[in-house]
SELUMBA-420753 format. One record per residue: residue in three letters; x negated, y, z negated of N, C-alpha, C in turn. Coordinates in steps of 0.001 Angstrom, whole numbers, plus 524288, in hexadecimal, padded with zeros to 5 digits. Layout:
N
AlaXYZXYZXYZ/...
//
This chain:
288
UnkB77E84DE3938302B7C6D4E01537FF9B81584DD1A3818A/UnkB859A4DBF037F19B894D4D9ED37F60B8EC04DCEB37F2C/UnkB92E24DC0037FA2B978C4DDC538002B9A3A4DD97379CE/UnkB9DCE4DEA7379DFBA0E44DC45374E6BA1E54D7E937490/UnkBA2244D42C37935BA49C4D0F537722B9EFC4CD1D37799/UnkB9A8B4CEFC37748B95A94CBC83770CB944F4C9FC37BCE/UnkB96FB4CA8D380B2B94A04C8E4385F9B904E4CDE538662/UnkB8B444CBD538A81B87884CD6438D03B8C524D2A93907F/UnkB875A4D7283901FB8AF04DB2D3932DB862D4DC6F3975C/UnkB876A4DB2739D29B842B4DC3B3A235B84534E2AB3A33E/UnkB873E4E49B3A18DB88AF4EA783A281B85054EC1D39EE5/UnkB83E04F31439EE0B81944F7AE399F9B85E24F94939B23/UnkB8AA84FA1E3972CB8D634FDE4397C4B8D7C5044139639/UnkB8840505AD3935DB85D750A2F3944AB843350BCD3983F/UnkB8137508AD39BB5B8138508973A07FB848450B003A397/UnkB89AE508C53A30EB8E60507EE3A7C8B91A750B943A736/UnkB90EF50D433A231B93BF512FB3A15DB90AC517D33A319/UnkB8B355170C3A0F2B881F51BF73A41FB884651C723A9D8/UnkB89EF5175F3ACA9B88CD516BA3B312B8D96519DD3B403/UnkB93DA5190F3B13FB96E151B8C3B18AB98F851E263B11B/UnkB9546521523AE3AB9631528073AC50B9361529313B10B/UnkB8E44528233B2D6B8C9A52B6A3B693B8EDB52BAB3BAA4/UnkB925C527983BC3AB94BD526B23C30CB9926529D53C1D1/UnkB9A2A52B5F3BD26BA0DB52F2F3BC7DB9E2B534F53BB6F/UnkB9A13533FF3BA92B9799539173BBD6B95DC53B383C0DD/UnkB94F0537573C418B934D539E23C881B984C538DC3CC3C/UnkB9BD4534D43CB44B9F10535EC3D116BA4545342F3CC02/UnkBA5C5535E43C8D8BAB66537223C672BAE5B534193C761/UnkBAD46530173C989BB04D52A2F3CA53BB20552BF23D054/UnkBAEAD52ED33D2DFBB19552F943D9A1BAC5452DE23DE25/UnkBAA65528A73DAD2BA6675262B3DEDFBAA9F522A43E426/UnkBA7DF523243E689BA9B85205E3EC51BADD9519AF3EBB1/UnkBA96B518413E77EBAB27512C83E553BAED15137A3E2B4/UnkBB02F515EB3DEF0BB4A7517133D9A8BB764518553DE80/UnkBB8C151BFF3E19CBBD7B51D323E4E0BBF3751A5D3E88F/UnkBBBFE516283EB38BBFD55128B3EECDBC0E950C833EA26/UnkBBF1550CD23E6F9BC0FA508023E3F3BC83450B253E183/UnkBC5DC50FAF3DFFEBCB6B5132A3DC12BCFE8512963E18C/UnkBCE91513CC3E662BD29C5159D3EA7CBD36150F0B3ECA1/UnkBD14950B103EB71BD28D507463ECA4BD74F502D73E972/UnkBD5A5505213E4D7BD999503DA3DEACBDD72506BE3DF7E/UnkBDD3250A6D3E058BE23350E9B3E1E2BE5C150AAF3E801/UnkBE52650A8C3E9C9BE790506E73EE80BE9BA503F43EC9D/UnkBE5AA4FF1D3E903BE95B4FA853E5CABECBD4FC3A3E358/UnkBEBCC4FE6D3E0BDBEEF34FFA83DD93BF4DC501493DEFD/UnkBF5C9504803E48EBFA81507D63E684BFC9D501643E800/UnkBF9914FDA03E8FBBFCFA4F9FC3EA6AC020F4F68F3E5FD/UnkC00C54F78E3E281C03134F55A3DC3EC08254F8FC3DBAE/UnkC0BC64F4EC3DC70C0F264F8CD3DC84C143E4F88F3D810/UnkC111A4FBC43D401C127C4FC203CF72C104B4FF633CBD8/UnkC128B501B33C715C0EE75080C3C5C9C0C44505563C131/UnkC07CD508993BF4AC052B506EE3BBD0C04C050D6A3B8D7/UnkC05C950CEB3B2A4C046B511C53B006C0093514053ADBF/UnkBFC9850FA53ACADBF7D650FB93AA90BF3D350CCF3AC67/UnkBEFFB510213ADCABEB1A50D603AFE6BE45C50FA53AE1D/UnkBE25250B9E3A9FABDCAF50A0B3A96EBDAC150AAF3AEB7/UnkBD59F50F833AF9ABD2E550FD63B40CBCD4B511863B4BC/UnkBCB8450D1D3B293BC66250BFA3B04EBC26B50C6E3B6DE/UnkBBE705114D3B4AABBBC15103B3B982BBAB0518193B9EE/UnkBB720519223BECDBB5E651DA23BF59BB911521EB3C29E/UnkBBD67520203C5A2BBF59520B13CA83BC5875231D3C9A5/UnkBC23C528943C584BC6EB52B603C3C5BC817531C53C72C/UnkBC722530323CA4FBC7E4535EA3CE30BCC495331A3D05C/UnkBCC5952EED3D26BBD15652AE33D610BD681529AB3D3D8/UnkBD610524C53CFB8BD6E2522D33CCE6BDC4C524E83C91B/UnkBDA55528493C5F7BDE4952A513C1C8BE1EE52E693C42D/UnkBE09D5318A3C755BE441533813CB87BE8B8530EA3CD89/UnkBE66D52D253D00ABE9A252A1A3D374BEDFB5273F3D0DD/UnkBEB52525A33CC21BEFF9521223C94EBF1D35255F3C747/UnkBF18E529ED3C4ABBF53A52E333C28DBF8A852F3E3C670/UnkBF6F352FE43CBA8BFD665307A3D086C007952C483CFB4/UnkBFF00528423CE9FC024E523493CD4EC0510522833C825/UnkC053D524423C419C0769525CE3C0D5C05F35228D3BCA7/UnkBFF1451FE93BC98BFC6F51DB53B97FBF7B9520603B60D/UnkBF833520603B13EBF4F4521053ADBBBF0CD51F523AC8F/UnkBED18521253AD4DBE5C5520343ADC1BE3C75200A3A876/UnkBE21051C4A3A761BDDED51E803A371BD97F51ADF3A50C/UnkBD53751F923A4EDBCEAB51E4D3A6BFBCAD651A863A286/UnkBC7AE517243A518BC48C5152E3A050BBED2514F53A540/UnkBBB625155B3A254BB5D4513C23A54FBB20C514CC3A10A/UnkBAC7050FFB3A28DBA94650EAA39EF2BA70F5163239F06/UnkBA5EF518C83A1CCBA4CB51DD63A309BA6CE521C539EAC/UnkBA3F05238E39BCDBA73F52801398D7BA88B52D5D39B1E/UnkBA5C352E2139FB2BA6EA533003A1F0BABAE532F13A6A7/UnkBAA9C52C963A892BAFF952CA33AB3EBB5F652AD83A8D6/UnkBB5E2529873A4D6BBA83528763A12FBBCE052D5A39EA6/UnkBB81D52F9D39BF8BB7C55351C39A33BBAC15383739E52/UnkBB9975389E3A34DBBB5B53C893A7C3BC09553B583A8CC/UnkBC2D7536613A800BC95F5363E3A833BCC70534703A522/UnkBCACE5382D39EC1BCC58535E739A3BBCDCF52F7239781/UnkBC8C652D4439BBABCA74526A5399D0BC6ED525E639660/UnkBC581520AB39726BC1C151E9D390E9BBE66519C339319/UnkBBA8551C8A38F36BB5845194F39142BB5DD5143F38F78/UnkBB52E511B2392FFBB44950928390FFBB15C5080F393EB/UnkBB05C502473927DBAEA04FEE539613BB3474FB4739866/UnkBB45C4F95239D02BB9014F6C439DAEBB8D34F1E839ABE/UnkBB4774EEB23993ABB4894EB0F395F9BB5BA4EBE73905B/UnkBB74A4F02338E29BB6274F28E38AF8BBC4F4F5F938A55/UnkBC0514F83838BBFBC3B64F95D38B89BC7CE4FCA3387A2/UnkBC8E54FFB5385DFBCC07500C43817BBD246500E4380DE/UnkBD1A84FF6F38602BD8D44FFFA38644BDC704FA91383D4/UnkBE0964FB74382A9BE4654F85A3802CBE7754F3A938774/UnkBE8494EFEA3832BBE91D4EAF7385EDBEDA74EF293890A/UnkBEF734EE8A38F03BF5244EEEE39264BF60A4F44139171/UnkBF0F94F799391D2BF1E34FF65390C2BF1774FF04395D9/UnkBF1EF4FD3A39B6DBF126500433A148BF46D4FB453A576/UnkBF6CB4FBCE3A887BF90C4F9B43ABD8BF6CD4FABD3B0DC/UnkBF3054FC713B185BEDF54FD483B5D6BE91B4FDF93B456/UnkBE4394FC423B5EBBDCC34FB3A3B448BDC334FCF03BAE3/UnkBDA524FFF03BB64BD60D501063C0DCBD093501593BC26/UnkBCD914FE313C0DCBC83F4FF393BF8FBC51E500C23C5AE/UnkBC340502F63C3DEBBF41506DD3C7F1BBA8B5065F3C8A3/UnkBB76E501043CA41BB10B503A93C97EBADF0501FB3C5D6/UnkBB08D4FEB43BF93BAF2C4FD053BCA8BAAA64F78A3BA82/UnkBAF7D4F3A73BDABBAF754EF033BAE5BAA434EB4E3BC52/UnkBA6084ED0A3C035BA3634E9F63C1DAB9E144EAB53BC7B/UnkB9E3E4F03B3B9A9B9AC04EFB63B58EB9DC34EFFA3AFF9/UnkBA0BB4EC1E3AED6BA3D44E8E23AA1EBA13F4E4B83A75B/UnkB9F614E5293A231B9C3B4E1C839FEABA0664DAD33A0B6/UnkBA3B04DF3B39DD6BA7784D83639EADBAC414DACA3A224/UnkBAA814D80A3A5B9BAF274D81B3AB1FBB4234D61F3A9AF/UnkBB3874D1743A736BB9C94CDDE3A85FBBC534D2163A2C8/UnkBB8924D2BB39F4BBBA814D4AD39916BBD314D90239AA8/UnkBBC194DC7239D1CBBD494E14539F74BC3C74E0873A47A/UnkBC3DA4DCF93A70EBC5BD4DAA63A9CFBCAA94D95A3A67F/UnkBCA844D5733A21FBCE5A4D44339E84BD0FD4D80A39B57/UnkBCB824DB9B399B7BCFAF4E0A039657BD2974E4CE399FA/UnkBD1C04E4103A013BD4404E7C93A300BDB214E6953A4C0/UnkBD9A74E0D13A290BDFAF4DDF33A4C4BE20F4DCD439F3E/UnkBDF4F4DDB939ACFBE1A24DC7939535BE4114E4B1394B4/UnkBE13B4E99C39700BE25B4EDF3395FFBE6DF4EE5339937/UnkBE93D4EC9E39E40BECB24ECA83A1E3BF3534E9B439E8F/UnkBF63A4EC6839F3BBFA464EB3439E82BFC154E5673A308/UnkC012D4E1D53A008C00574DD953A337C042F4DF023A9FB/UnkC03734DD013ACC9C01474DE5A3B2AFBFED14E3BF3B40B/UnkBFC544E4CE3B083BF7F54EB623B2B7BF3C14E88A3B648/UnkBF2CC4ED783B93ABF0CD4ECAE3BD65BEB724ED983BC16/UnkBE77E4EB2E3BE0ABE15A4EA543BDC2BE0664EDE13C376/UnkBDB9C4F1533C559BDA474F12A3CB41BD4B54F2843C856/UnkBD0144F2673CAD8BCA484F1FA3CB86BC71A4F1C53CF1C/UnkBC2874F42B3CFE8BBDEE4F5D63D413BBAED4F5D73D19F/UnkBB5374F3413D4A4BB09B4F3893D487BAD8B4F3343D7EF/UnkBA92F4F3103D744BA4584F1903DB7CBA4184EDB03DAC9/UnkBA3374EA293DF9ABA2D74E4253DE87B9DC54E2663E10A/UnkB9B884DD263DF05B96E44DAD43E050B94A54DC7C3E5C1/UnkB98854DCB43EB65B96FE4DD0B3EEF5B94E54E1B83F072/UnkB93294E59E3EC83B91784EAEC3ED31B8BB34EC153ED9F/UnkB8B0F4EF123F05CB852D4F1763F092B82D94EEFE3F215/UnkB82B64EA273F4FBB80374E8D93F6C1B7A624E9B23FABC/UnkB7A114EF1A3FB7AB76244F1843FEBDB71FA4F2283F969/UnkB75434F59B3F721B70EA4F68C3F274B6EE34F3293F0D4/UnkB71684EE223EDA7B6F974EA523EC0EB6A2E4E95A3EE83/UnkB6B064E6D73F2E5B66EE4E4FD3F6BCB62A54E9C43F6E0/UnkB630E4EE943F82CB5E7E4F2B73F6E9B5C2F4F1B43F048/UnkB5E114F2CC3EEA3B5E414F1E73E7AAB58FE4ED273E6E5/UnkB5A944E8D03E99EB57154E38F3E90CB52384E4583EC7B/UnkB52E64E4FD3F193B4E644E6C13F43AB4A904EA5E3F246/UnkB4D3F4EE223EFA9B49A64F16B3EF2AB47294F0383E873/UnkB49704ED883E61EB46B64EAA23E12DB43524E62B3E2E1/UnkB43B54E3733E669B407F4DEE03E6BDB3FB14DA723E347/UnkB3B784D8CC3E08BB3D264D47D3DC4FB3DAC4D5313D7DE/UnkB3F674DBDF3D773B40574DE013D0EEB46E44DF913D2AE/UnkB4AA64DC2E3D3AAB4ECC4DDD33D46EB53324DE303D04B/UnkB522E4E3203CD9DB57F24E4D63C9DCB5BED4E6BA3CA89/UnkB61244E55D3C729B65734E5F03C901B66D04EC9B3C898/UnkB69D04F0573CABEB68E14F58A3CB6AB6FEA4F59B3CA7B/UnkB74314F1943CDF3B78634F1673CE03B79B84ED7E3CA98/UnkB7F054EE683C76CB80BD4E98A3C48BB84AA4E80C3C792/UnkB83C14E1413C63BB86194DC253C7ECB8D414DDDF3C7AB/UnkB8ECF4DDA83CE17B93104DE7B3CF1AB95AC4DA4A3CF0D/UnkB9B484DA1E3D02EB9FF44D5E23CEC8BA23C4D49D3D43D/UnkBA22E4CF8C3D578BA4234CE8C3DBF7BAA0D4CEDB3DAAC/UnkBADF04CDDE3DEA1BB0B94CE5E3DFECBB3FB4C9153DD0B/UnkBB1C54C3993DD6EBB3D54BE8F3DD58BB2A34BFC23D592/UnkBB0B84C1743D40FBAEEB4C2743CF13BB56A4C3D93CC41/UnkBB4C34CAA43CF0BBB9274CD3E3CDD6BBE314CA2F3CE1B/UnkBBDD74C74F3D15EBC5134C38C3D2F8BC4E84C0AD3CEBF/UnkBC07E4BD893CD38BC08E4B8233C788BC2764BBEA3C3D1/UnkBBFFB4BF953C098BBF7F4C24D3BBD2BC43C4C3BD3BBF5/UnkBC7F94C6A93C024BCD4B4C8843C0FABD0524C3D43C0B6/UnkBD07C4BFF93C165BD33E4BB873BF95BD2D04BA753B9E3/UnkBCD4C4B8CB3B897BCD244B7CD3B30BBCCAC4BADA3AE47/UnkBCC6D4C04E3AF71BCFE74C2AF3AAB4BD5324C3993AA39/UnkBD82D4C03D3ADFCBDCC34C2603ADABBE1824C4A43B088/UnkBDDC74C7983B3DDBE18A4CB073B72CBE8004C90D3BC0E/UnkBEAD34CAE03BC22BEF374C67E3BE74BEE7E4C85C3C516/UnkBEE424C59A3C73BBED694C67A3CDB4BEA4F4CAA43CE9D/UnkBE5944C8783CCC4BDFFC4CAFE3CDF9BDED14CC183D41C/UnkBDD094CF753D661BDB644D05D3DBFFBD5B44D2B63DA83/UnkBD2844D1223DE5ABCC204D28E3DF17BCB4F4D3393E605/UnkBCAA84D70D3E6DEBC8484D81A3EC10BC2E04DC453ECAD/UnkBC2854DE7F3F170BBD2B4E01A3F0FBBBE254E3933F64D/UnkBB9CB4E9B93F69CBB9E24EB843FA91BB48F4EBF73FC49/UnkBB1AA4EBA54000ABAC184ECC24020CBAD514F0BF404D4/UnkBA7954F61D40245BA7984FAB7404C2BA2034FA1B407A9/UnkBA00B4FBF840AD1B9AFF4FB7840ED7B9B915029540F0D/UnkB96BF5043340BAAB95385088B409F4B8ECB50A5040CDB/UnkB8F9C50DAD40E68B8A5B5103041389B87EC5134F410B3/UnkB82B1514C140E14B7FCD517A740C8DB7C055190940F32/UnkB7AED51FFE40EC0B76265222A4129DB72725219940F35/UnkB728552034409CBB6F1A5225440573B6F5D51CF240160/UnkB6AE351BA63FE33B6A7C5187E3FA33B6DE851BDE3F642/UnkB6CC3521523F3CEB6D67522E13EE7EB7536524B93F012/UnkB775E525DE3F55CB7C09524653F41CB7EEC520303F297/UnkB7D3A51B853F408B7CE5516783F20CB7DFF515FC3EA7B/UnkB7B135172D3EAB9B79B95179C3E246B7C7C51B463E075/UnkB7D2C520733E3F2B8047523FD3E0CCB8658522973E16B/UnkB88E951FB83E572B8CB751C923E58EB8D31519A43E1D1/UnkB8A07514DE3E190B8978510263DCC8B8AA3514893D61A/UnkB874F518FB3D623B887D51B953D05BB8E0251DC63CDA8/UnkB8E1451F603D38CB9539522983D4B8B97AF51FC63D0A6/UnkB97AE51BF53D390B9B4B5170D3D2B8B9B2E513BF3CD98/UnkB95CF515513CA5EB9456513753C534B8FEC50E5E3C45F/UnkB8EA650DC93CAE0B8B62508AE3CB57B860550AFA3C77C/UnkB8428505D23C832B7EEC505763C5AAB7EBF500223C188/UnkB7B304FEB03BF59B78D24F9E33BE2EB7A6E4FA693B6D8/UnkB7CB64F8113B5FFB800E4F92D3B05EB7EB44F5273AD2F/UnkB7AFC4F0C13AF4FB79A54ED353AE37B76CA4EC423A86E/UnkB76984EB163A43EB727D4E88839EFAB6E304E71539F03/UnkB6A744E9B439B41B66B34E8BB39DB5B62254E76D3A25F/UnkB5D604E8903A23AB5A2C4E7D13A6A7B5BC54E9AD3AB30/UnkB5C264EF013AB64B5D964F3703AED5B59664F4B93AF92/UnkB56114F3923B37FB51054F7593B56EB51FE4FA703B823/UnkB51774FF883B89AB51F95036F3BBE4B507D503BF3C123/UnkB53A7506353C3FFB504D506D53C983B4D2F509943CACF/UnkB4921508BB3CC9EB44CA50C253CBCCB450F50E803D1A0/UnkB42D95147A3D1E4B426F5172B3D74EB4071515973DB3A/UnkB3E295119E3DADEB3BCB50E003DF5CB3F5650AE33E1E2/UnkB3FA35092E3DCDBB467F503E33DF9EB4AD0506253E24A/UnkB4BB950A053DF86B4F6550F433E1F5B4F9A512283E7B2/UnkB496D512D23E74CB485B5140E3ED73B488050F983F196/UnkB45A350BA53EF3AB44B4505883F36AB4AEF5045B3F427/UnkB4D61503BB3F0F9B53CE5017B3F1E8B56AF505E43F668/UnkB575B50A8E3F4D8B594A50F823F845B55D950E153FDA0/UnkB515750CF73FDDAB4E1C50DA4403C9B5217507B640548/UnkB512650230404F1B53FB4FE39404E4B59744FE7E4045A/UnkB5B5A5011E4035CB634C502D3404F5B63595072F40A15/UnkB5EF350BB740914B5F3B50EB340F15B5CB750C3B4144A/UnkB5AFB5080D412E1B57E3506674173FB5BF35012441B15/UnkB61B7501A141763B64284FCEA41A66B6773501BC41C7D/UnkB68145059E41D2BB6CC5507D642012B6D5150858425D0/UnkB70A2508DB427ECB73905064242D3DB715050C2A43059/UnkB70C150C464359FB6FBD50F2C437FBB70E05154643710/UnkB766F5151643593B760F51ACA43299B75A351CBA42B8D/UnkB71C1517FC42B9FB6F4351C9442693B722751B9B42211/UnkB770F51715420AAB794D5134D41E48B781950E3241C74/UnkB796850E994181BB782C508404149DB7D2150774412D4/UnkB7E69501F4414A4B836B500A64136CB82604FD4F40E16/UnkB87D44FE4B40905B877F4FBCA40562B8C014F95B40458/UnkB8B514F5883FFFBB92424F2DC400ECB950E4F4B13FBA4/UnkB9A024F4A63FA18B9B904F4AE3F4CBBA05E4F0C23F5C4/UnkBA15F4EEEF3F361BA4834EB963F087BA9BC4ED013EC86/UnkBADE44EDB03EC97BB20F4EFE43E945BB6674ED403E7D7/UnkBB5504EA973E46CBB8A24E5CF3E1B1BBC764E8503DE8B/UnkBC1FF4E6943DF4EBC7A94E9593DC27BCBB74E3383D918/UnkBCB9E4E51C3D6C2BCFC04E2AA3D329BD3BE4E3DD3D231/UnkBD7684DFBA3D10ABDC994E0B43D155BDE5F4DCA83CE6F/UnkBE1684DECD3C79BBE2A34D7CB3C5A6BE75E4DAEF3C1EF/UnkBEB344D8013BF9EBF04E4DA933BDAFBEFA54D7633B994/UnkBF2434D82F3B534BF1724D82B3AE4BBF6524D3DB3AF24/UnkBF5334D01A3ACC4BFA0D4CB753ADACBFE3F4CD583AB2C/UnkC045E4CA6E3AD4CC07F54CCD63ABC1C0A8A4C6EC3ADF2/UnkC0F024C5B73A9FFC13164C2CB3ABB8C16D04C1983B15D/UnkC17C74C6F63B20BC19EB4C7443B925C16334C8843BCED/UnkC11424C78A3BCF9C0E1A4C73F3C05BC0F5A4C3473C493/UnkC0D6D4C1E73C9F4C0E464BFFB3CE04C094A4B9A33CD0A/UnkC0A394B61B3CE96C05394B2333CC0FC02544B5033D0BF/UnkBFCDC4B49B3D11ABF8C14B3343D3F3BF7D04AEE13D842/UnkBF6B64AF143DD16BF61E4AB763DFC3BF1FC4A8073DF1B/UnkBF0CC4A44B3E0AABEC594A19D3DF77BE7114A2833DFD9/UnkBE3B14A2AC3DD31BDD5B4A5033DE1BBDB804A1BF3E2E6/UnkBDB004A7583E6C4BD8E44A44F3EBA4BDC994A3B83EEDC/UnkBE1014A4353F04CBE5DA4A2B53F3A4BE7944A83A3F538/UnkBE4AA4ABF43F4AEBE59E4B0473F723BEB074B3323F735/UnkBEDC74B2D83F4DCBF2154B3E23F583BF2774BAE03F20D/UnkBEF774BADC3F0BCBF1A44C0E83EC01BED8C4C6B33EED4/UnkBEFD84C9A93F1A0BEC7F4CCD83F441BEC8B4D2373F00D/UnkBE8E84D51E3F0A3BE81F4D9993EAE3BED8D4DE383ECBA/UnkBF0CB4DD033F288BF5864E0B23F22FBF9CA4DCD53EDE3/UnkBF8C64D6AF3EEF5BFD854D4A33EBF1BFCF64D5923E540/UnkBF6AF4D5B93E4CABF66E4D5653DF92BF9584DABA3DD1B/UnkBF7E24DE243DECDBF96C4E43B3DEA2BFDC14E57B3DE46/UnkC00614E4B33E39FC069B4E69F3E3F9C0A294E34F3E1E3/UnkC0AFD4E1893DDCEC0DB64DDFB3D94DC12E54E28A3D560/UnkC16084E0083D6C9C1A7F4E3863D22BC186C4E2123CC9D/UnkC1BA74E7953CB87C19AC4E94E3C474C1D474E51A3C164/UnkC19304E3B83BE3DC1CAE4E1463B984C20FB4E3243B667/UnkC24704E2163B342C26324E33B3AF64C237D4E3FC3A88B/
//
């Protein structure tokens, strides 16, 4: 199946909406992951020091989120591919590639959790900085490539030479920095946090990954996991844990940070010359 605009689509977005009705069904956007990415955006954000009245806040991580920017004297409106979590804070269901809002309706985009299962990344990427008023502020979280790595490796072992994909193909870090340049964005920042996560149990593991909306969203040739693979992988993740009864896993938490071009913007330092740190990008006076 294809998109509108006739590109190949790697996503089911029937899929990705059912994955995300169920994770707002079971943890209401107050998984472990949604709350240190939301309380981490919240930080950046206090650093900007300048008010914003309206803010697009696409994503599950509405227990945190719409609160917080309401003490600030900013206006929320919710969007997620999820109809039950859009539904729950009178926002509206989309796809972020996909969008309904009018060109320069928000002077703030948090995304939460989203962007790593986006049919078209950069498309989505472009209409988020074409919906932003000019210098509105961009911020973003995801899971990034360097994640799960424990599982992974159980996952393969325990398939052997029938090895199918169970997780979809995540986005590195050096990925995220190009695409934030080339759609656009004006003094783009890309950084990354590594969490080292201890499990007594395989199935807390997965019920984490669901929380959170994970799962394999992938097109076609989805073979299921069968209870065998299920058990062999769980015995192969409990069998690496550390003396007390722990399996360490990694996650990966990639944030973005890019501002809607504007005439009195500051230039950019040179790519690679290090000079622009994500406090300088941030704490920038308001335009006119």
């Amino acid at each position: 199946m294809n998109d509108i605009n006739g590109q190949a689509e790697i996503f089911d977005r029937k899929r990705r909406r059912r994955f995300r009705d169920r994770s707002f069904h079971r943890a209401q956007g107050r998984d472990f992951i949604s709350q240190i990415m939301s309380e981490e955006i919240l930080d950046r954000l206090s650093l900007v020091k300048r008010e914003f009245k309206k803010c697009l806040l696409i994503g599950q991580a509405g227990h945190i989120l719409p609160s917080a920017l309401n003490e600030l004297g900013v206006e929320t409106v919710a969007a997620d591919s999820s109809y039950r979590s859009a539904h729950s804070l009178g926002g509206v269901q989309c796809d972020e590639d996909r969008p309904p809002f009018a060109d320069h309706s928000f002077d703030l985009i948090i995304n939460v959790a989203t962007l790593d299962g986006v049919n078209d990344l950069p498309g989505a990427l472009i209409l988020a900085r074409q919906v932003l008023k000019p210098d509105g502020l961009f911020l973003a979280s995801f899971i990034g490539a360097e994640s799960l790595t424990t599982l992974k490796s159980a996952m393969m072992e325990a398939e052997g030479d029938r090895v199918s994909v169970h997780i979809h193909p995540q986005i590195d870090i050096r990925t995220a920095g190009d695409l934030m340049s080339r759609v656009g964005f004006a003094l783009p920042v890309v950084d990354s946090d590594s969490l080292r996560l201890r499990y007594g149990g395989f199935e807390k593991l997965i019920d984490d990954i669901r929380d959170a909306g994970g799962g394999n969203i992938l097109k076609d040739q989805i073979r299921p996991l069968s209870r065998t693979i299920y058990q062999q992988a769980k015995l192969v993740f409990e069998n690496r844990a550390d003396d007390a009864g722990k399996t360490t896993e990694q996650l990966e938490l990639i944030y973005l940070c890019g501002w809607a071009p504007h005439p009195d913007q500051p230039v950019p330092a040179r790519r690679g010359s290090g000079q622009m740190s994500l406090k300088d990008a941030l704490n920038k006076p308001a335009s006119d």
